[in-house]
N, C-alpha and C positions, 0 to 999 in steps of 0.2 A: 789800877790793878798792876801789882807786877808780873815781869815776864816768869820769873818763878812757879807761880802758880799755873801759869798754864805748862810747860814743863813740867812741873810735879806731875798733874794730869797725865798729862800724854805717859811718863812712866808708870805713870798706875794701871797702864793700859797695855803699855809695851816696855817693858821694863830691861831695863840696858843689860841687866844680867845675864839676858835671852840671845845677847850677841855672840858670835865666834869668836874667838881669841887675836885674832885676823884684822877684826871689823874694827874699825874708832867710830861711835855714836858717841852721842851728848853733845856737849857744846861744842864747836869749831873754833869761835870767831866772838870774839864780846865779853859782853859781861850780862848775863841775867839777872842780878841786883838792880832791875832801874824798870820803871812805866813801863805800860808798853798799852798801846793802843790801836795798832794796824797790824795785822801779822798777815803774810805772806809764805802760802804754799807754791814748791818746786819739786818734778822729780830730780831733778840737778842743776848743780849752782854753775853757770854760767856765766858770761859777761854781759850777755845780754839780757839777762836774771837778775843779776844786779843793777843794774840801771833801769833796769822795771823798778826795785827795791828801792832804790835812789829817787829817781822821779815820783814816787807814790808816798814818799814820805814814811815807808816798814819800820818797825819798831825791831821789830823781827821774823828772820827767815827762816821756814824749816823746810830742810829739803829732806829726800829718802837715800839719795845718792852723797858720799860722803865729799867733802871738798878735799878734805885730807887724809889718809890713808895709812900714808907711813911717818917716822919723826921728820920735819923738816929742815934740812941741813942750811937755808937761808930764806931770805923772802926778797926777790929782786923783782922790782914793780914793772919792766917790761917783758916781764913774763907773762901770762893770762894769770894761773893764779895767783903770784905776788898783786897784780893789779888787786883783784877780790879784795884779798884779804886787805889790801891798802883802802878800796873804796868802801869796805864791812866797816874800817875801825874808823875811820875818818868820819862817814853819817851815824856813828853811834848804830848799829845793825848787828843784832844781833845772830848767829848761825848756829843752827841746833838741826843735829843730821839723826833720822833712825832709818836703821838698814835692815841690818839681820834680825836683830830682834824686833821688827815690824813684820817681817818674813817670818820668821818662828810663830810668833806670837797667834792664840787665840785671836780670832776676830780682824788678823792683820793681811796679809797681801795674797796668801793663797787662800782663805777664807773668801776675801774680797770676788779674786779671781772664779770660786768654784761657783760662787754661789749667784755672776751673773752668766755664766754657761749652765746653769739651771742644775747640779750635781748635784742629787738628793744626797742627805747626810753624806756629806762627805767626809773620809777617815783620814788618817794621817799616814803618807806615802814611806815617806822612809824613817821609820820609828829611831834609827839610830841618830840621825841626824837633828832629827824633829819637824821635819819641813817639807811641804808636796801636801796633796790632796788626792785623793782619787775616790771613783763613787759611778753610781749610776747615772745617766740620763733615757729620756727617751728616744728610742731606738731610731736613727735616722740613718739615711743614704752617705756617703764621704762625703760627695762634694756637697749634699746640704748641710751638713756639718761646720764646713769651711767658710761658706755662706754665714752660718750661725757664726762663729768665733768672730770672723771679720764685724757683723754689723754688732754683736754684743761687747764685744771690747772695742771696739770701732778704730780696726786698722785698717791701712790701704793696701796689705799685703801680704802674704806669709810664704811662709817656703813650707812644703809637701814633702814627705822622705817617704813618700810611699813602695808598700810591698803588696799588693795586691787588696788589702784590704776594700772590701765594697760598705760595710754596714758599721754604724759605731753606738755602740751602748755603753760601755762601760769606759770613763776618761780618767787620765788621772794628767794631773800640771804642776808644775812648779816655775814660778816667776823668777824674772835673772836668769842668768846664765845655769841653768839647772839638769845639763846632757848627760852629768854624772848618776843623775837619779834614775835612768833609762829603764836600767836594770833590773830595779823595785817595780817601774810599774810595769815590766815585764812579766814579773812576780804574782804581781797583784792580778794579772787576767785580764788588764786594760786593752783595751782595742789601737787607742792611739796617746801618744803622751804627748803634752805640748808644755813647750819651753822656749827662751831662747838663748842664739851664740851657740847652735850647734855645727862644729867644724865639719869640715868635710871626711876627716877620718872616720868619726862616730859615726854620721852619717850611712857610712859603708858597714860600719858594725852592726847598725841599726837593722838596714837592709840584709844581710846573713842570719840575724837573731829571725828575720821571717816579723818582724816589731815595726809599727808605723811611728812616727814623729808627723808631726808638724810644728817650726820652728814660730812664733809669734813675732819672735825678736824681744829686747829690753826693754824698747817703749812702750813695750803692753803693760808695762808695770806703772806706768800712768795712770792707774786703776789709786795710787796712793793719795793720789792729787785730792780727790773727791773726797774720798774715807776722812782724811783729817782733817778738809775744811767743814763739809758735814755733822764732825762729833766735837769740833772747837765751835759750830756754832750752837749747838744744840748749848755744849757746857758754859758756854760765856756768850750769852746773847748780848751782854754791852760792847763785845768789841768788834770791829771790823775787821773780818778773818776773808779773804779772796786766795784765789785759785792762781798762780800765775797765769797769761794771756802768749807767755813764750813757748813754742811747737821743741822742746830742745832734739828734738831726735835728729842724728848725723845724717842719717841715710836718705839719700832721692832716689825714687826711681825714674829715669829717664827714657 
């Protein structure tokens, strides 16, 4: 099989169109004209990402998170990413990133997201944009709410921006960095909006709008991990599709 076709796939699902102007998806790093037999999911390409990829023998790596962003003015190998991309080209590894448009996307990271916090029909948050969810659940307490978020997305933490709020029924989220979206599901009559990388100024906005947040953080978006290795194995049951085994999230708590 080539790597191609599984690529194809995945754009027929999350189609690169669906990106911001902003965002670089598709290929990173390689060449998808060639076999491919191991493919290996990350939410972000690391060094230690790649030497999983390395040691496991990857044909190809898809991560959510992009390796590159903007054009790159050189590639100097005692860099962390000059390393990548030296140890990508050197085992033949191929890098193929979807971001935005797995975020936008029908079926992609806030679908993901809504639909293991139980959000009946969930709609679309901020119609401008294309991106967020919001919707009903059943009506619980804050902190069992919180309880629920942690063991469903299965974090070890979250940060509260609470305003008083005692009861939550109506959620809306957006995965990533998504504190812009507040606003809408302000809008929308949600009880609490959850997202992550909300600053401390918003924070304070959050708190005068009389609007709960709770921040998840970025590695809740770990949730992509699963989704693609699940729907590459369902569509290619001959090949060997795994989940990275690396924790990439920065943050400890101490």
């Amino acid at each position: 099989m080539n790597r191609i076709e599984v690529t194809r796939y995945l754009e027929t699902r999350f189609p690169r169109e669906l990106a911001y102007d902003w965002d670089n998806v598709g290929l990173q790093v390689g060449t998808l004209n060639k076999p491919v037999k191991k493919v290996l999911v990350t939410l972000d390409v690391t060094k230690q990402v790649v030497r999983e990829a390395v040691e496991g023998k990857y044909d190809l790596l898809l991560s959510h998170h992009p390796l590159i962003f903007q054009p790159v003015a050189n590639i100097q190998f005692d860099t962390p990413r000059g390393w990548i991309i030296k140890e990508l080209v050197r085992h033949d590894i191929a890098l193929y990133s979807m971001h935005t448009n797995f975020d936008v996307a029908t079926g992609g990271m806030n679908d993901c997201l809504a639909a293991r916090l139980g959000i009946r029909d969930p709609k679309l948050l901020d119609e401008e944009l294309g991106i967020g969810r919001y919707g009903e659940i059943p009506e619980m307490e804050l902190d069992e709410f919180i309880l629920h978020v942690k063991k469903t997305l299965e974090l070890d933490h979250v940060r509260l921006i609470a305003n008083g709020t005692k009861t939550v029924r109506i959620v809306g989220i957006s995965g990533g960095s998504g504190q812009q979206h507040m606003y809408q599901a302000k809008k929308r009559g949600c009880d609490i909006y959850l997202t992550g990388d909300v600053t401390y100024h918003n924070a304070l906005d959050a708190l005068q709008m009389g609007f709960a947040l709770l921040d998840i953080g970025h590695n809740a978006e770990k949730v992509f991990v699963a989704e693609i290795k699940n729907a590459l194995n369902r569509e290619f049951p001959d090949l060997e599709i795994d989940a990275s085994k690396v924790d990439t999230n920065p943050y400890q708590l101490k």
